[in-house]
C-alpha positions in Angstrom: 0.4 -12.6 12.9 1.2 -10.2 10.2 0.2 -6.3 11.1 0.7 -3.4 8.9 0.9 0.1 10.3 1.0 3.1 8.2 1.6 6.5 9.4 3.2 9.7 8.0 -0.3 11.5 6.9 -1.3 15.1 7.5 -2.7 18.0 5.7 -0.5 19.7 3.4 -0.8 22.7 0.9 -1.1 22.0 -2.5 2.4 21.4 -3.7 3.7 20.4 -0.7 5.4 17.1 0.2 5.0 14.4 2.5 6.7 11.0 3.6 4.2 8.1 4.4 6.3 5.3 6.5 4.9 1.6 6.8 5.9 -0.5 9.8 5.3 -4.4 9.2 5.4 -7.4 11.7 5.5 -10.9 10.7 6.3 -10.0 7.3 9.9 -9.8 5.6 9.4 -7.1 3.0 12.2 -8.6 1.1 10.6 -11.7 0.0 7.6 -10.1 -1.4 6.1 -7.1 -3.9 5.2 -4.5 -1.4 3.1 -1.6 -2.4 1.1 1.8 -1.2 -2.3 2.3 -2.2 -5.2 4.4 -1.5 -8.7 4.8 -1.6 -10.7 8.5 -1.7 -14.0 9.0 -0.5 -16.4 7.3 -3.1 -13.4 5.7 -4.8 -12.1 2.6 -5.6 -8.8 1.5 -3.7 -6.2 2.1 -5.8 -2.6 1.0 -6.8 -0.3 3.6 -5.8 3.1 2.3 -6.3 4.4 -1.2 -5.9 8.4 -2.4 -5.2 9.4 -6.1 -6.0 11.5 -8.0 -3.8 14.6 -7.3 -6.2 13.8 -3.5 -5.9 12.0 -2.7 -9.4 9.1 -0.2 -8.7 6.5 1.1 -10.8 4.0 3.7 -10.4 0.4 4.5 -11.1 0.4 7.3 -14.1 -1.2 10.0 -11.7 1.6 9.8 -9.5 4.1 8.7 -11.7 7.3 11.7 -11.2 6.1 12.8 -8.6 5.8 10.0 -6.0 9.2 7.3 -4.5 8.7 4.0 -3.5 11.3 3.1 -1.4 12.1 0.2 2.1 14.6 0.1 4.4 15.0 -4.3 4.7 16.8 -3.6 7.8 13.7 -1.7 9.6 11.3 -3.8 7.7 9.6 -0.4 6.9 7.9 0.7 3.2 8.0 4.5 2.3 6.4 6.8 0.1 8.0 10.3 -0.7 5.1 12.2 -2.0 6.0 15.6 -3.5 4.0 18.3 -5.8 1.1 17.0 -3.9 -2.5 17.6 -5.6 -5.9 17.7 -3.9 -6.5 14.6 -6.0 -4.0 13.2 -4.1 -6.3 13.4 -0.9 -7.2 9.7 0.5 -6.3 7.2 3.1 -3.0 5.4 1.9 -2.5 1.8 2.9 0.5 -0.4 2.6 0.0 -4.3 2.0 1.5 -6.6 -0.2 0.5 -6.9 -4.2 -1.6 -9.1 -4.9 -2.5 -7.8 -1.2 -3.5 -9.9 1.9 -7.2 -10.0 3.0 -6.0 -8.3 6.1 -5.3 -4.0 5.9 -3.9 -1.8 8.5 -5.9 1.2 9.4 -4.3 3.3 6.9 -3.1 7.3 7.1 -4.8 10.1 5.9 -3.5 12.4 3.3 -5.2 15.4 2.7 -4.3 17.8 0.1 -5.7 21.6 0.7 -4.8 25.0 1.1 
């Protein structure tokens, strides 16, 4: 019932920005702490950035400045503004809930090099 579909990735230039969008269905964002994370290859999944259902956010220290976590509760859709981007920044980003669901979407690829 519930699917999570990210999209927004690319390759960028070191330094350069993107915005990562999350489209959820049979899930109100509202009711729960939503988050972005993201796994590199050979890496752990991480905790990107998380956003309560009251709208407090908080960040991972690599990101922390640099990335927004941000929904639209109309469009039931997550966001994350990355700017200054870094080639460690480089993984698949995923969008579920925190603690998360067993269930991921296919995730979006971020790729940071010039």
């Amino acid at each position: 019932q519930v699917q999570l579909v990210e999209s927004g990735g690319g390759l960028v230039q070191p330094g350069g920005s993107l915005r990562l969008s999350c489209a959820a269905s049979g899930i109100l964002f509202t009711f729960y702490t939503m988050a972005w994370y993201r796994q590199a290859p050979g890496k752990q999944r991480e905790l990107v950035a998380s956003i309560s259902s009251v709208g407090s956010t908080n960040y991972a220290a690599s990101v922390k400045g640099r990335f927004t976590i941000s929904r639209d509760a109309a469009k039931n859709t997550l966001f994350l503004q990355g700017t200054s981007l870094k080639p460690e920044d480089t993984a698949v980003y995923y969008c579920n809930s925190d603690p998360p669901r067993p269930l991921w979407g296919q995730g979006t690829q971020v790729t940071v090099s010039s």
